[in-house]
MIMIGU-651598 format. One record per residue (C-alpha): x, y, z; chain. Coordinates in steps of 0.02 Angstrom, whole numbers. Layout:
# MIMIGU-651598
{x=X; y=Y; z=Z; chain=A} .
...
# end
This chain:
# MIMIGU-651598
{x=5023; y=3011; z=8740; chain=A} .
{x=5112; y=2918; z=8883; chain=A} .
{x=5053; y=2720; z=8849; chain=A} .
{x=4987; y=2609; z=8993; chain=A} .
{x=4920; y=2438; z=9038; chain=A} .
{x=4840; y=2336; z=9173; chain=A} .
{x=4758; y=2190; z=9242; chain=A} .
{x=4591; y=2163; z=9333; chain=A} .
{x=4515; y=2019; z=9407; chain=A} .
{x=4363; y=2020; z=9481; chain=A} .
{x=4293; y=1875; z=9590; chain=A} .
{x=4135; y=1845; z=9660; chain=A} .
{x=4057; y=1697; z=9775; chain=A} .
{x=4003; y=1555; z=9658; chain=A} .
{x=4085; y=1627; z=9491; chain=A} .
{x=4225; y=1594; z=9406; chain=A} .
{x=4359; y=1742; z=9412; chain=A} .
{x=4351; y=1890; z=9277; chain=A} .
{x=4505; y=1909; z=9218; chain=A} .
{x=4538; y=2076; z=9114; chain=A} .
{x=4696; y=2136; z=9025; chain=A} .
{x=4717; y=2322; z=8964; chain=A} .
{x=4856; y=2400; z=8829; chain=A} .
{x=4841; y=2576; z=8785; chain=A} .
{x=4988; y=2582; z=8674; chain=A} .
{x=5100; y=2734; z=8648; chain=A} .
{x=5270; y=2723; z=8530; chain=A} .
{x=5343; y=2624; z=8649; chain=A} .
{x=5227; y=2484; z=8633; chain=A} .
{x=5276; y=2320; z=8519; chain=A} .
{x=5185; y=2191; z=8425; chain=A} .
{x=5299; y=2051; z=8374; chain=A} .
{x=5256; y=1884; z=8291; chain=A} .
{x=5372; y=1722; z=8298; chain=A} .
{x=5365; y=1526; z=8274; chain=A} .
{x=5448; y=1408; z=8391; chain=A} .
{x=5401; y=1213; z=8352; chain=A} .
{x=5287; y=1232; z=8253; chain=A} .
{x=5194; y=1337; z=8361; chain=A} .
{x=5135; y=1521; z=8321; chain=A} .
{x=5122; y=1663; z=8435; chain=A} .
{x=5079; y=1836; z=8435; chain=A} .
{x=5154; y=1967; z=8584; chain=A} .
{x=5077; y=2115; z=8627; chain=A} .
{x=5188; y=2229; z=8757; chain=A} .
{x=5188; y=2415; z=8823; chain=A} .
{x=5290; y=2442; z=8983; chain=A} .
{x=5279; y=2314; z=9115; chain=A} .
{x=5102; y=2237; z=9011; chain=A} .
{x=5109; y=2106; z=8920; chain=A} .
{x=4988; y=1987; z=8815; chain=A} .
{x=5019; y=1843; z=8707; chain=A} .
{x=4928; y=1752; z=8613; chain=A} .
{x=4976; y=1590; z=8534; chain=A} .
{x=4939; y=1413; z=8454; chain=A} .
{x=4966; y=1264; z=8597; chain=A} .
{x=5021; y=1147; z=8460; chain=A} .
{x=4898; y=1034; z=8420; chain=A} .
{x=4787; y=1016; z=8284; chain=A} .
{x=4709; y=1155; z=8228; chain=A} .
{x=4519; y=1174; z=8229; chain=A} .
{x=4409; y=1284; z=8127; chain=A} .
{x=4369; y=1384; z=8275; chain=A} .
{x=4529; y=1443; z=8289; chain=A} .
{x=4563; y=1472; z=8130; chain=A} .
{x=4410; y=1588; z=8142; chain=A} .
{x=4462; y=1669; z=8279; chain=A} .
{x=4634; y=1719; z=8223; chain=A} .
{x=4554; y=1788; z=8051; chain=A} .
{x=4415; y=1887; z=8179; chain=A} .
{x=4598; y=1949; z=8249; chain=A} .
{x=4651; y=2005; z=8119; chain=A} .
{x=4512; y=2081; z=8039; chain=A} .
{x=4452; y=2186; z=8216; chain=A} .
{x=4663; y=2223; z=8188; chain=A} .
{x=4649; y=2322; z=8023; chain=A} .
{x=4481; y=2412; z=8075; chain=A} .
{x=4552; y=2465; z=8223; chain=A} .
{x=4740; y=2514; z=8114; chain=A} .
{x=4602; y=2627; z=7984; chain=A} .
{x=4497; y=2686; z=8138; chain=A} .
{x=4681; y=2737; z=8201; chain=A} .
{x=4759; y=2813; z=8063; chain=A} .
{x=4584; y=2909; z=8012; chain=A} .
{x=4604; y=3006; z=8182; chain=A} .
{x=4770; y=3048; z=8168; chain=A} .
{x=4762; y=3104; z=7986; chain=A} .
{x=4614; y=3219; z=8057; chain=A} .
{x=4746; y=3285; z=8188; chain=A} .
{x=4862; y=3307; z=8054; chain=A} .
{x=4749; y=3439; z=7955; chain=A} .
{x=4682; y=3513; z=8121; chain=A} .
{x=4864; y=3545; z=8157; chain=A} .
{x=4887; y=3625; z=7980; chain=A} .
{x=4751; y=3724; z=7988; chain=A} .
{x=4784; y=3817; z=8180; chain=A} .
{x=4986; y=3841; z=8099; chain=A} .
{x=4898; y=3930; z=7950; chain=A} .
{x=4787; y=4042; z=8063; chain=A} .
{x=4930; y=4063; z=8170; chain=A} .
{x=5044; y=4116; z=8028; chain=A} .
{x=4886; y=4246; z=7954; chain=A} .
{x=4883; y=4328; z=8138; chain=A} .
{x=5053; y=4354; z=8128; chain=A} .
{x=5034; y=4424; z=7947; chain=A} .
{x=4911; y=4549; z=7991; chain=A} .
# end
């Protein structure tokens, strides 16, 4: 899987811009966390894309605690939905070596 990323923005007369940001990571792609000053950020990158998302510093509301926990949580669905597909790859794999390998037996 070769990983990719883009931007769109859309604009149209009398609304405010769309802004859009794709990453469709491969193994290439990196998720790194840090804290500078007391502030927290979160940097999502694959290739020339990049996203971050981060705490400005000031007090902290509930709404975004909420939405960092709704991060997090959408996170580790999308991590099982992930690793559900790929152990279903794994045992597709298996299974066409084994067929492979009883051709060859016969």
């Amino acid at each position: 899987m070769n990983g990719y990323g883009y931007v769109t923005i859309c604009t149209r007369p009398g609304e405010k811009p769309d802004v859009q940001v794709a990453i469709y990571p491969d193994e290439r792609a990196r998720v790194r966390y840090g804290e500078s000053g007391g502030r927290g950020w979160l940097r999502i990158s694959q290739g020339d894309a990049q996203v971050s998302i981060g705490l400005d510093g000031s007090e902290l509301e509930p709404g975004t605690v909420g939405a960092v926990r709704e991060l997090a949580q959408a996170s580790a669905a999308m991590l099982a939905h992930c690793e559900r597909l790929y152990a279903a790859r794994s045992v597709g794999d298996e299974q066409s070596k084994d067929k492979v390998g009883q051709g060859e037996a016969a």
